[in-house]
ZAMARGU-4260 file (C-alpha; in steps of 0.2 Angstrom, whole numbers, plus 5000, padded with zeros to 4 digits):
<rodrens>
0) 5608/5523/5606 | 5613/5523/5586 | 5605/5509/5579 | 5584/5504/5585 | 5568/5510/5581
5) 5564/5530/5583 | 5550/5529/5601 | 5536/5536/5593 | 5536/5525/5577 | 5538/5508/5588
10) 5523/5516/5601 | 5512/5521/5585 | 5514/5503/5577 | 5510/5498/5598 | 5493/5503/5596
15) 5496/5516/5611 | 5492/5531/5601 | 5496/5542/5583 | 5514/5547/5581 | 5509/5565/5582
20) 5500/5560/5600 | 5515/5550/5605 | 5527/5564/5604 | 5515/5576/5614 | 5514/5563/5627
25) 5534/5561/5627 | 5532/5582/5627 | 5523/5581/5643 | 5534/5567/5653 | 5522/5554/5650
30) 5534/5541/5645 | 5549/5535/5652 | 5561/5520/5647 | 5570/5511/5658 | 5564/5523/5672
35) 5571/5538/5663 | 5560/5552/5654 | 5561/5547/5633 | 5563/5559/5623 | 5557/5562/5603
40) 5568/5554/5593 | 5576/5541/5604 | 5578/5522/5598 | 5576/5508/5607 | 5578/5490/5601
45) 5563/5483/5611 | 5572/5477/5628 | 5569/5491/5637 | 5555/5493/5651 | 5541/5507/5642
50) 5530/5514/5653 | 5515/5525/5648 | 5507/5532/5662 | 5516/5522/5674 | 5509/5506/5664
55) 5521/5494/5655 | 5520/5494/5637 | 5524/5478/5626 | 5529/5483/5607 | 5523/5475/5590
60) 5535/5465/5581 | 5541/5480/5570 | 5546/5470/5557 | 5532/5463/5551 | 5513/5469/5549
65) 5498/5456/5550 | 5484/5462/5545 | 5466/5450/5546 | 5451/5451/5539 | 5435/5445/5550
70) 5417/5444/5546 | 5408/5452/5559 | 5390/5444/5563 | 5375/5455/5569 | 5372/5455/5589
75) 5394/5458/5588 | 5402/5473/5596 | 5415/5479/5592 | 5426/5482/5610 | 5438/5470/5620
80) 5425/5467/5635 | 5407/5473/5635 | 5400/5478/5651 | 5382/5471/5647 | 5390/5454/5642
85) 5385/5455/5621 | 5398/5445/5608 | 5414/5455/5605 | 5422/5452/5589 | 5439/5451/5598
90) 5434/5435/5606 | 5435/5427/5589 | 5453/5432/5583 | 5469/5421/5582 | 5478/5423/5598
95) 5497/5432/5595 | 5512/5434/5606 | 5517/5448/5615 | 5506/5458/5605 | 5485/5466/5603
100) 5476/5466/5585 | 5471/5485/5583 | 5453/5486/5574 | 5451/5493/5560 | 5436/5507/5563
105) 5419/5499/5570 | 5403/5493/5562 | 5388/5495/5574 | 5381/5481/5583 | 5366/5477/5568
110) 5379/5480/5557 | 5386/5464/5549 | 5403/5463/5536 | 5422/5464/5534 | 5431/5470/5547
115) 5450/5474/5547 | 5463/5470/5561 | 5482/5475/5562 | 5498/5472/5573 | 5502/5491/5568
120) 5495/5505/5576 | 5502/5516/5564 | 5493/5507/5547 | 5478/5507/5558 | 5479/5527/5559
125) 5483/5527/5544 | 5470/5517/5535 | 5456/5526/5545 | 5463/5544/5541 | 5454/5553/5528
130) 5468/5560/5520 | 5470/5540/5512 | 5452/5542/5504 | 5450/5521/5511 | 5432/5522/5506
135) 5421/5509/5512 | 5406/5502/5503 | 5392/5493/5510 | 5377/5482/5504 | 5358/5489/5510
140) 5344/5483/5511 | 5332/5497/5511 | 5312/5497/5516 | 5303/5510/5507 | 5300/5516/5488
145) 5317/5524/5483 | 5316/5538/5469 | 5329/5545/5457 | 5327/5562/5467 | 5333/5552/5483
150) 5347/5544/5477 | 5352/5561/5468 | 5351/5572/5484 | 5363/5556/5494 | 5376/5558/5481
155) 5375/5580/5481 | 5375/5577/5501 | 5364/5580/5515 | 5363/5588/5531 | 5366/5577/5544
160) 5365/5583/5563 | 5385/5583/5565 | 5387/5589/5547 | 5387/5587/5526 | 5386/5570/5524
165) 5386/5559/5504 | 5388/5544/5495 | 5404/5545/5483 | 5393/5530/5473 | 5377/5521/5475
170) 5373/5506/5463 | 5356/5496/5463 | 5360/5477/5467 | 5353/5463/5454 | 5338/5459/5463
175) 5333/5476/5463 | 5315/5474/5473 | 5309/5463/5487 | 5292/5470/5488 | 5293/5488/5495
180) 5314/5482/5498 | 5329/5487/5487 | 5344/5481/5487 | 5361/5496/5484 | 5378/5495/5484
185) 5384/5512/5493 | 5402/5520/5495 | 5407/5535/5505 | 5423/5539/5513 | 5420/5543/5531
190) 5416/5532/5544 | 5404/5542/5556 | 5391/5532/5569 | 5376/5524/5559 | 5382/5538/5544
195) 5375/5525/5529 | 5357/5523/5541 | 5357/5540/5545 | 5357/5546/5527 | 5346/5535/5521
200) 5334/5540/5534 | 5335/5557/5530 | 5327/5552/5515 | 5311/5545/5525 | 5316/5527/5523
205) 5322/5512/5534 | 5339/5501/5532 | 5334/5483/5536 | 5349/5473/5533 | 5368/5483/5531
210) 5384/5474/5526 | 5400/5480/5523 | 5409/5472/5509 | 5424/5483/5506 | 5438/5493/5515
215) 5449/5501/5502 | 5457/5490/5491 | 5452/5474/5501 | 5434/5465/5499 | 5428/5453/5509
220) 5430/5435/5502 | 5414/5424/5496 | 5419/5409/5506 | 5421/5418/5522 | 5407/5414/5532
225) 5402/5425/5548 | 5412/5424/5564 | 5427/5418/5552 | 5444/5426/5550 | 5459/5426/5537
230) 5475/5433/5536 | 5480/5444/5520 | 5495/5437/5511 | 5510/5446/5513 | 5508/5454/5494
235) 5491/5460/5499 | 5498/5469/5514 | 5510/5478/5504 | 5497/5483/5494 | 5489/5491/5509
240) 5504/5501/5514 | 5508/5506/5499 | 5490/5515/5498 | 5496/5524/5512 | 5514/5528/5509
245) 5520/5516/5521 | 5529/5505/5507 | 5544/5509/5511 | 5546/5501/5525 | 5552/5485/5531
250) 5537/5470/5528 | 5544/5453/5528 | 5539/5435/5534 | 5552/5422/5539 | 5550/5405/5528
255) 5541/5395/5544 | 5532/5409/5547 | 5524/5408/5527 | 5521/5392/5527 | 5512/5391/5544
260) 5500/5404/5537 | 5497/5396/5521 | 5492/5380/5529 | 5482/5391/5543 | 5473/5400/5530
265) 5469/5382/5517 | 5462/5376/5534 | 5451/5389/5536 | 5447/5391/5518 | 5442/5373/5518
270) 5431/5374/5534 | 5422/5389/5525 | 5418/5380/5510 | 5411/5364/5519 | 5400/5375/5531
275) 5394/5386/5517 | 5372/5385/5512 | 5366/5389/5499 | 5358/5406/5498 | 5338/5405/5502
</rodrens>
């Protein structure tokens, strides 16, 4: 077949796995199409019956990338089903056809913020690959008196039990002290389990409330409240993959399909503002 999308690409934007992990699946006889063993490089047009380890696999509308942007409450996890029966953050999404939105990365579950969900397993990989430099930055709260020399020694880097771990930026907020609490803004570029408490705590204080505000280029909005979600327009999106070098390729919404998400997104954006408090 001439014309179709290359397998490993239209699996990759699936969510199934990386390009690179796709093709050694293919390598070891993993995947077959239409019963027969797929091969790198073949195209499909999205008809065919994929199988992955002898389980059916539906593929993303390669076309067109969605990407979300949810803000995740404390006490959320961040898995489709939780054994112990906490919040998932999935529960909370818009429904979509013949198709799974991908997170993002995780926050931890008393960590609250944005969140980023994609149709594209590939952008996903993409945006959480350190060869990107997607940064993220977060708001802390921190319990404890916070010297110079401490904030000096998060930027040089600290030793951390799975490795160097720093701060790319760290910036006091505007109400600088609550008592024996100061509020920062902090940066890094990785995205390690509990790295942002863990090096704070290497410095003998305690993280009482942790936000994360930014991914990248894309900050969370002020009139998004918790357990809310929007969709990034599509010239935000493009923005996105241009970041990492996916600009190139095919990004478009049909006229319905844009002005079903501008209305979507004006009702959200109204029921935010109506439910929004005051700050105490």
């Amino acid at each position: 077949m001439s014309n179709g999308e290359k397998i490993q690409k239209a699996l990759a934007a699936s969510g199934v796995a990386s390009r690179r992990e796709v093709e050694r699946m293919i390598a070891d006889g993993k995947i077959t199409v239409d019963g027969e063993q797929a091969h790198v490089g073949m195209r499909i047009s999205g008809t065919e019956r994929i199988e992955v380890e002898g389980k059916r696999v539906r593929l993303a509308t390669l076309d067109r990338r969605r990407v979300i942007l949810y803000h995740k409450r404390e006490g959320e996890v961040c898995t489709r089903k939780d054994p112990e029966g906490r919040p998932t953050v999935f529960a909370n999404l818009p429904s979509i056809n013949g198709e799974r939105w991908i997170s993002v990365g995780r926050l931890d579950i008393n960590t609250s913020g944005l969140l980023l969900f994609t149709n594209d397993g590939e952008l996903a990989n993409r945006l959480m690959h350190p060869r990107y430099n997607m940064d993220r930055e977060y708001a802390v709260r921190v319990h404890g008196d916070v010297t110079d020399e401490m904030l000096g020694r998060l930027k040089e880097g600290v030793w951390l039990e799975d490795g160097m771990a720093k701060f790319t930026d760290i910036r006091k907020g505007n109400n600088e002290t609550e008592g024996r609490n100061s509020w920062f803004y902090c940066a890094l570029l990785e995205g390690r389990n509990r790295e942002v408490r863990r090096l704070w705590e290497s410095q003998e204080v305690e993280v009482s409330r942790l936000k994360r505000v930014r991914y990248g280029p894309v900050f969370i909005p002020s009139h998004l409240t918790q357990g809310s979600w929007l969709e990034l327009p599509p010239q935000d999106v493009s923005v996105l993959l241009r970041e990492v070098e996916l600009h190139g390729e095919k990004h478009k919404l049909t006229p319905d399909q844009l002005a079903q998400f501008k209305r979507q997104n004006t009702r959200l954006r109204r029921k935010a503002e109506r439910s929004k408090k005051p700050k105490r």
